[in-house]
C-alpha positions as CSV (number, residue, x, y, z in Angstrom):
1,X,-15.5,-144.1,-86.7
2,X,-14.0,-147.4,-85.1
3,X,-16.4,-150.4,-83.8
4,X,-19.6,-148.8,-85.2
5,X,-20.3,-152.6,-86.1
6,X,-19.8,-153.8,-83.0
7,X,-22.5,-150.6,-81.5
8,X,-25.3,-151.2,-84.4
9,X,-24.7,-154.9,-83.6
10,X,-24.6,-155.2,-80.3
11,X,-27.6,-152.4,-80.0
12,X,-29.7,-155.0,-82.5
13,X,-28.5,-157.8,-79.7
14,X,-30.2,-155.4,-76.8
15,X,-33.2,-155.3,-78.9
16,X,-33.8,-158.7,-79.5
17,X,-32.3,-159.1,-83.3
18,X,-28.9,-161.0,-82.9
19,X,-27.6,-163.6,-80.4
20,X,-25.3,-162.4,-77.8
21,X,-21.5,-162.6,-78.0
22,X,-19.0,-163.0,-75.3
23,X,-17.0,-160.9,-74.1
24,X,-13.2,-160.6,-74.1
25,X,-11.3,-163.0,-71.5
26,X,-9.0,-159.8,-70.4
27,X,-12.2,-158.0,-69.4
28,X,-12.0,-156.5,-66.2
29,X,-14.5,-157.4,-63.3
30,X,-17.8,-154.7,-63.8
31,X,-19.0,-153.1,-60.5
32,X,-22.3,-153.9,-60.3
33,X,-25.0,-150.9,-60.7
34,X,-28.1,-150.4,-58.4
35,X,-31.9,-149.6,-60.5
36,X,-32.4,-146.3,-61.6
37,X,-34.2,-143.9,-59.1
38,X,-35.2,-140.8,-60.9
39,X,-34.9,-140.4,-65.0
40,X,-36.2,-142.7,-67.5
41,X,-34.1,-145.1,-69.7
42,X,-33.7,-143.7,-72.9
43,X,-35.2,-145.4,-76.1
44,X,-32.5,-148.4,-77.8
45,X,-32.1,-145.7,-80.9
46,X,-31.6,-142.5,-78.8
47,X,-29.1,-144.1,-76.2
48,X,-27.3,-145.6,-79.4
49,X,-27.2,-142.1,-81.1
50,X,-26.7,-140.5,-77.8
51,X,-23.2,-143.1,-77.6
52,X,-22.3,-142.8,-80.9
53,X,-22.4,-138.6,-81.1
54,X,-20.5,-138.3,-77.8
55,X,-17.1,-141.0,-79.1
56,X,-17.5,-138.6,-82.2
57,X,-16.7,-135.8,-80.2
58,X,-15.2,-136.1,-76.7
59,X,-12.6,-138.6,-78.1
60,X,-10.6,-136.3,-80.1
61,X,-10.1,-134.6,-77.3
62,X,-9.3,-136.8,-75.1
63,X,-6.4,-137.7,-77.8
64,X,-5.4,-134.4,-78.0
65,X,-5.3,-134.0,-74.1
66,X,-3.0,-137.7,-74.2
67,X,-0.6,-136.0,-76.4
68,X,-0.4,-132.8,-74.9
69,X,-0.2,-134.1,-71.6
70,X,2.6,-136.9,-72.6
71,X,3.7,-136.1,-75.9
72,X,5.4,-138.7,-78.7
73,X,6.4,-141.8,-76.4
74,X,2.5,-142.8,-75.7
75,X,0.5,-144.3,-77.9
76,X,-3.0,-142.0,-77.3
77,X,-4.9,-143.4,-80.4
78,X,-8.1,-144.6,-78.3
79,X,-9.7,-147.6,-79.4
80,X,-13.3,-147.6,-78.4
81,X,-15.0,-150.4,-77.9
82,X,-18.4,-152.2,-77.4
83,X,-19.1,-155.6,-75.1
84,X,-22.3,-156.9,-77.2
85,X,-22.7,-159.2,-74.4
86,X,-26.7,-158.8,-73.0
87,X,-25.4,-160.9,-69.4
88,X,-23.2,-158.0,-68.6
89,X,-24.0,-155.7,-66.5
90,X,-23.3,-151.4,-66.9
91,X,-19.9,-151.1,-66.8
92,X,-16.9,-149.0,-68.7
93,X,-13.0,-149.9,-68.3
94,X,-9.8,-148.9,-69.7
95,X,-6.9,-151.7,-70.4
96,X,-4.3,-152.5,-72.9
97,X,-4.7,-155.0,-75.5
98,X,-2.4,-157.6,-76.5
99,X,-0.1,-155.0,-78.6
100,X,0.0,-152.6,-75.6
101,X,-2.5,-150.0,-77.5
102,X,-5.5,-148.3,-75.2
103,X,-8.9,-149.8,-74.9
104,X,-11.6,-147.8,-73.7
105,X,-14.7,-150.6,-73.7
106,X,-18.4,-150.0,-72.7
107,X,-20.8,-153.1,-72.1
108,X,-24.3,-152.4,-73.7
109,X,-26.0,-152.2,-70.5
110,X,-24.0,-149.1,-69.7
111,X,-25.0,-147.6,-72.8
112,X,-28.7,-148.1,-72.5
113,X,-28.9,-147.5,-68.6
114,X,-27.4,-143.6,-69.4
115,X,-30.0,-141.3,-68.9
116,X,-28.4,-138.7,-71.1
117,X,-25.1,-138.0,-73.3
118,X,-23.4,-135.7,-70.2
119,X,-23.2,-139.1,-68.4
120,X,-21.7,-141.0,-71.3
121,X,-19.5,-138.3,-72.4
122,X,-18.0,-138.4,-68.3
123,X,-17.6,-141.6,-68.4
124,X,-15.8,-141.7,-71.5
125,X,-13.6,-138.9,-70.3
126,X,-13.1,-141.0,-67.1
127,X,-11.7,-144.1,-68.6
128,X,-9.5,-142.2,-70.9
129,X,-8.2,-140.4,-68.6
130,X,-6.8,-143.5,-66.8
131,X,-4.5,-144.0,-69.6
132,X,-3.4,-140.4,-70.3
133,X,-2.6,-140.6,-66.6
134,X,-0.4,-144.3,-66.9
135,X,-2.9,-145.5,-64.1
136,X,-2.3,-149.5,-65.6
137,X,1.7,-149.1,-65.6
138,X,2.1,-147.4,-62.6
139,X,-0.4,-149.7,-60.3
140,X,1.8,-152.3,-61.8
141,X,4.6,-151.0,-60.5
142,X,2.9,-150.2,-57.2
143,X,2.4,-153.9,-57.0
144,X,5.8,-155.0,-58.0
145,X,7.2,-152.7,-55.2
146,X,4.7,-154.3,-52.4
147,X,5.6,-157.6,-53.5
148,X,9.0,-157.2,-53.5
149,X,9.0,-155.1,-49.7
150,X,6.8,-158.2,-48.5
151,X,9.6,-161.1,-49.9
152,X,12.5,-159.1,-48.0
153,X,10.7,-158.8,-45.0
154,X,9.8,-162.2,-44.8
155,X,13.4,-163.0,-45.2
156,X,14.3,-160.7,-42.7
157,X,12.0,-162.8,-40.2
158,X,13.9,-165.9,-41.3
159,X,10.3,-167.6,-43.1
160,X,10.6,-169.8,-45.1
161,X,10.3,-169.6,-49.3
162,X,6.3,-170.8,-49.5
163,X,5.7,-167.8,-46.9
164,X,7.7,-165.6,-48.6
165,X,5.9,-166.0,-51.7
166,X,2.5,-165.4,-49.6
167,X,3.8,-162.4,-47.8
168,X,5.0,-161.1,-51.6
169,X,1.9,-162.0,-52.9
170,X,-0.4,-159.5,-50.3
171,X,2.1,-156.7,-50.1
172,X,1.8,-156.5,-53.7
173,X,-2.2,-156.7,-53.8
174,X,-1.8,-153.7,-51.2
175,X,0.5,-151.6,-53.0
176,X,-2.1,-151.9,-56.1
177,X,-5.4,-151.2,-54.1
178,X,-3.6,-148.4,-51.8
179,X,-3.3,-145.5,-54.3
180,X,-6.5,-146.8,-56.4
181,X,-9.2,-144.3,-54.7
182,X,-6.1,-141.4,-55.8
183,X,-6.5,-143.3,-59.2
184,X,-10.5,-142.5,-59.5
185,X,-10.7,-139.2,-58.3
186,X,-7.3,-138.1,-61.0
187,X,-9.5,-139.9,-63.4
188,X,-12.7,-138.0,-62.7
189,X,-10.7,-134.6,-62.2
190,X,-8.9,-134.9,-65.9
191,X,-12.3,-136.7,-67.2
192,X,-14.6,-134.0,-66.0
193,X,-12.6,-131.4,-68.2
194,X,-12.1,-133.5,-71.2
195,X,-15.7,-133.7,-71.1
196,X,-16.7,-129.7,-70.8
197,X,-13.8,-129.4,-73.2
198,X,-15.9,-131.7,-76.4
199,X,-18.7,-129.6,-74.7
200,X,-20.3,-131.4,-72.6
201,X,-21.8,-131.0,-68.7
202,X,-19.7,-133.3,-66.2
203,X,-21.7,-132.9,-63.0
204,X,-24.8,-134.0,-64.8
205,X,-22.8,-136.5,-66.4
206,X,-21.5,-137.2,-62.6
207,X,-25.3,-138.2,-61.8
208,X,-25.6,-141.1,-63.0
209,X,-23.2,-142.2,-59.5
210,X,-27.2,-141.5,-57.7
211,X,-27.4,-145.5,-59.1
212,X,-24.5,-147.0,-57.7
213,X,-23.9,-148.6,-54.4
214,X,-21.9,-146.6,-52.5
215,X,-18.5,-148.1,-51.4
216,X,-18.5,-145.6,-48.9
217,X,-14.8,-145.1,-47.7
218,X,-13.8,-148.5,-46.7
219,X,-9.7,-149.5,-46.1
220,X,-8.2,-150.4,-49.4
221,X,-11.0,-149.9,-51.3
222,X,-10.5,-149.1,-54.5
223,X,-13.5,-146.1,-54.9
224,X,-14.2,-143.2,-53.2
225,X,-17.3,-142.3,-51.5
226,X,-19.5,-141.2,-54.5
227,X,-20.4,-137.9,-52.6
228,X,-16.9,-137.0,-52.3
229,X,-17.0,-138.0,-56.6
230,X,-19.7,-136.3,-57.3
231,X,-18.1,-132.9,-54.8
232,X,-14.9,-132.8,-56.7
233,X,-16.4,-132.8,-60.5
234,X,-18.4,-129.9,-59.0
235,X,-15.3,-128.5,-57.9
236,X,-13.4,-129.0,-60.6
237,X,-15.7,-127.2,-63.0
238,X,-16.1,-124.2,-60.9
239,X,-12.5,-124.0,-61.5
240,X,-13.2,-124.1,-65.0
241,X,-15.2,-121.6,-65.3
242,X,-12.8,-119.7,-63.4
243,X,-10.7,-119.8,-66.1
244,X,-7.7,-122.3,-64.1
């Protein structure tokens, strides 16, 4: 099992034992959770067994789902990692590392703020299923289209190079943020099933959005309205367990 090191370590940090250690510089930005309302936190060793049981078991399938779903050309060996950094708040992401393989990374906060393993195993699910969907390469490209659109039609105004290069620059931040809600709820659709696949139950996994701030449904945001999350897991299992 990869990065067990970097769980027992970083879970010795969280207690107390070892000193922190920073995180990677190509981290993205966390979103921010709000305090727990309803369940109690979990004990340091049962959130650490709870994390370490569900990587044993949903991400084999959420390999098998990459290379079904893709086949030979992408590289679906997940590597999942831990942020042993005590500053950071809950958060999971999915990036690339330096030799283009997938990163799935959780920061310890997010593994001891989990109330249960259906919530880890969702959110697992959830970040790998922004790879198996190509979510990094094609918001790239998004952005590389709006960038481009914005250069042409700020020649086509006649502005000038230094404007052109600021018009480029927002057109291609708005092609990136326009299709990332679309991004979330494909993640959470393919996540919730690649968590009931290894077993698990995604719409008590999808509780744990109860703690965050809404973003409610906001113009170029990049998250939907966690209601309208936490509606389509539901619907997405019912159509599970009707057999589609």
């Amino acid at each position: 099992m990869r990065q067990v090191w970097a769980l027992i370590g970083g879970m010795l940090a969280l207690a107390g034992c070892a000193a922190p250690v920073p995180p990677p510089p190509s981290m993205p930005q966390p979103v921010a959770m709000a305090p727990a309302q309803a369940d109690p936190r979990l004990s340091v060793e049962v959130a650490a067994r709870n994390f370490v049981t569900v990587v044993e078991r949903v991400e084999p399938v959420a390999e098998n789902a990459c290379v079904a779903l893709n086949g030979p050309g992408v590289d679906c060996d997940l590597q999942i990692v831990v942020v042993p950094d005590l500053e950071a708040p809950p958060n999971a992401f999915q990036t690339l590392d330096e030799a283009g393989r997938p990163v799935v990374g959780f920061t310890l906060a997010l593994i001891a703020d989990a109330r249960n393993a259906d919530e880890l195993a969702f959110v697992l699910g959830h970040e790998a299923a922004h790879h198996i969907a190509g979510h990094i390469p094609r918001a790239g490209q998004q952005a590389r289209v709006g960038a481009l659109a914005g250069i042409l039609a700020a020649q086509t105004i006649g502005a000038d190079q230094g404007t052109a290069e600021q018009l480029g620059q927002m057109m291609g931040a708005v092609g990136a943020r326009s299709y990332a809600k679309n991004y979330e709820l494909e993640a959470d659709r393919l996540g919730a099933r690649i968590a009931w696949s290894a077993g698990y139950d995604p719409v008590r996994g999808a509780r744990f959005f109860d703690r965050l701030p809404d973003p409610g449904d906001r113009f170029l945001g990049t998250h939907p309205p966690n209601a309208q999350r936490q509606a389509q897991i539901a619907a997405e299992v019912a159509r599970i367990q009707a057999g589609y």
